[in-house]
C-alpha angles and dihedrals in degrees: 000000000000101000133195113288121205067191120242129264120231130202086211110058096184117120133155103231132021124213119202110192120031097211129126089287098041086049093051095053088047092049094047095052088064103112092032100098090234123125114228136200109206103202105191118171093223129038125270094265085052096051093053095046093077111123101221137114139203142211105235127204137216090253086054093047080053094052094050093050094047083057094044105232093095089101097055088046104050102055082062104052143057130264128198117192102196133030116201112204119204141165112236119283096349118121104227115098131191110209123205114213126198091219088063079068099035095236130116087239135038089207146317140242118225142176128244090244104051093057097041095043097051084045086056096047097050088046094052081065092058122098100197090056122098110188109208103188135171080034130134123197111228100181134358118201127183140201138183092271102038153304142290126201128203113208121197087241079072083246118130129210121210114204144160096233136359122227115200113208102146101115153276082309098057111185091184088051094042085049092047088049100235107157130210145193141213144091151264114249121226096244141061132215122242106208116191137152118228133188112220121199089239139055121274088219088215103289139128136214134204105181110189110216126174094253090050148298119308117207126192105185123176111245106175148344084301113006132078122193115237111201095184104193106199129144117292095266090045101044088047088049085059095055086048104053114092110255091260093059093045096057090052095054084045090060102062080055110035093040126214100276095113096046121232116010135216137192116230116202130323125344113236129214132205135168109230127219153146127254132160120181115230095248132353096224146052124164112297098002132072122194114215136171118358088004103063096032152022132191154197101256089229107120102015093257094136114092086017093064088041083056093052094055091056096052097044087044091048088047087050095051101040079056104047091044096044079057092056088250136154097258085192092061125105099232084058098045091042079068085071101030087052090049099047119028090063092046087042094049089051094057102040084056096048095054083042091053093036082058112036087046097055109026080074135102107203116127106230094046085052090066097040093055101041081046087060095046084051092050102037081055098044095050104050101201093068092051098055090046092055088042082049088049104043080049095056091235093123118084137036110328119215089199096053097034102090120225117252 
């Protein structure tokens, strides 16, 4: 069992790669690079209880299913989490629906819903197995400085880490990207999500729902036995009016949205708020350190793609490095780390527009875009073979694979 380290303190500070955020992504890097020969320092601001306690959860996709098995800690995951085996997709009141189905994949689930907990924790625990992994938690990084053969970070404890590359993995607000002066571009939304769990009287029968209205899109996922997850995107004031109702008014407003398909209707716990919004940094890379996850890009949450790209990003960096240093290579170096850069940022880019477009063509109100939306709903649903090719994409299951691409 991975346990709380006041994280240990070694007389010999050289590792290969440095981490820098143990969150979910952070963890998965670390635990994909397990068989790769390479020692890793793992920095993380809170302690590893802290880190877990987080109350989020997350729409996970088949790629990142795949990334979690080729770890091996898939099988202790999945009996803790939810699984939904069909999305209908619908535009607000129209009747017209467009329903996912997991046979169109060929899998027993489209995809799972998961909390925060349950996937750091089993990270945690599999890393506290490794022996190439150094956890340095509670640890804040002050200054990082590079050279042409390597790295050295200052922590706030006065202690320093020498290491052959740096990986930043610590979030949308980077402060080893923002050090390293990599820009990058992007906007706020308008709107904010709502994100609440809620109980319904009756089963969710395993299916999902993304209902497109003109303030924003409205998920129901399911999150457990007897919980669904609700992620409400409105416009700021109105988002923030939500928060704000009791939980009585608040299940009355849900039910003009949510319907009544489910019976009565409950609302487990606190209700969460965050702004959205897009941001892509200007390159990935620079020599001797790598961005992934949060730190390297931001979405719409339509569509779940978030953490699941983040995930992405770990698996295709840890593949890159195994090789190149299979291959007796400086993994620092910037024709190594442009491998990765070169994978990822196009995929990436691909999947941040198309939550920017998903949402900017149907949180809208103008007539004509109205009909030519519901007409594309009509006809994805009506020629199977696109379908299946925008179920494989929102699933990340189209592109280069860094699970199911062997190392050489």
């Amino acid at each position: 069992m991975a346990q709380d380290v006041t994280c240990t303190a070694s007389t010999a500070f050289d590792y290969d790669i440095a981490i820098v955020g143990g969150g979910v992504v952070g963890a998965t890097l670390a635990a994909s690079l397990k068989d790769s020969g390479l020692s890793i320092a793992i920095v993380e601001a809170q302690s590893q209880s802290e880190a877990v306690a987080k109350g989020q959860a997350y729409a996970i996709h088949q790629s990142s299913r795949q990334a979690f098995e080729e770890i091996g800690v898939w099988a202790e995951m999945e009996p803790q989490i939810e699984y939904f085996r069909q999305v209908r997709l619908s535009d607000a009141d129209s009747p017209h629906v467009v329903e996912f189905e997991s046979k169109e994949l060929q899998t027993q689930a489209i995809g799972y819903v998961a909390k925060h907990q349950v996937l750091l924790k089993e990270l945690q625990n599999f890393l506290a197995t490794c022996q190439q992994v150094t956890w340095f938690c509670p640890a804040l990084v002050t200054t990082t400085t590079y050279d042409a053969k390597g790295a050295t970070l200052q922590l706030g404890s006065g202690e320093s880490l020498r290491v052959r590359m740096v990986v930043a993995a610590d979030g949308a607000r980077s402060q080893v990207r923002e050090q390293a002066g990599i820009k990058t571009h992007g906007w706020p939304y308008w709107q904010s999500c709502v994100v609440a769990t809620i109980a319904p009287e009756k089963h969710h029968d395993h299916i999902a729902y993304e209902k497109f209205w003109p303030s924003g899109p409205f998920a129901i996922l399911p999150a457990a036995k007897d919980e669904c997850r609700i992620v409400w995107t409105a416009p700021h004031q109105e988002a923030q009016a939500l928060v704000e109702l009791n939980d009585e008014q608040f299940i009355d407003r849900l039910y003009h949205r949510y319907g009544k398909q489910m019976g009565q209707l409950s609302v487990v716990g606190k209700r969460h708020l965050f702004p959205a919004k897009w941001m892509h940094a200007n390159r990935y890379v620079k020599t001797r350190l790598a961005l992934v996850g949060d730190a390297a890009h931001s979405c719409h949450p339509v569509g779940g793609q978030g953490l699941n790209l983040g995930i992405r990003d770990a698996a295709t960096l840890a593949q890159v490095l195994t090789v190149a240093h299979q291959h007796k290579e400086d993994i620092g170096s910037l024709m190594v780390l442009h491998r990765y850069q070169n994978w990822r940022r196009q995929q990436n880019l691909l999947s941040l527009g198309f939550t920017d477009i998903l949402n900017r063509t149907f949180s809208n109100q103008w007539f004509p875009l109205m009909q030519v939306r519901r007409l594309g709903l009509q006809v994805m649903q009506r020629i199977p073979p696109l379908k299946i090719w925008s179920l494989k994409f929102m699933a990340g299951l189209h592109g280069r694979s860094a699970t199911s691409t062997k190392l050489s």
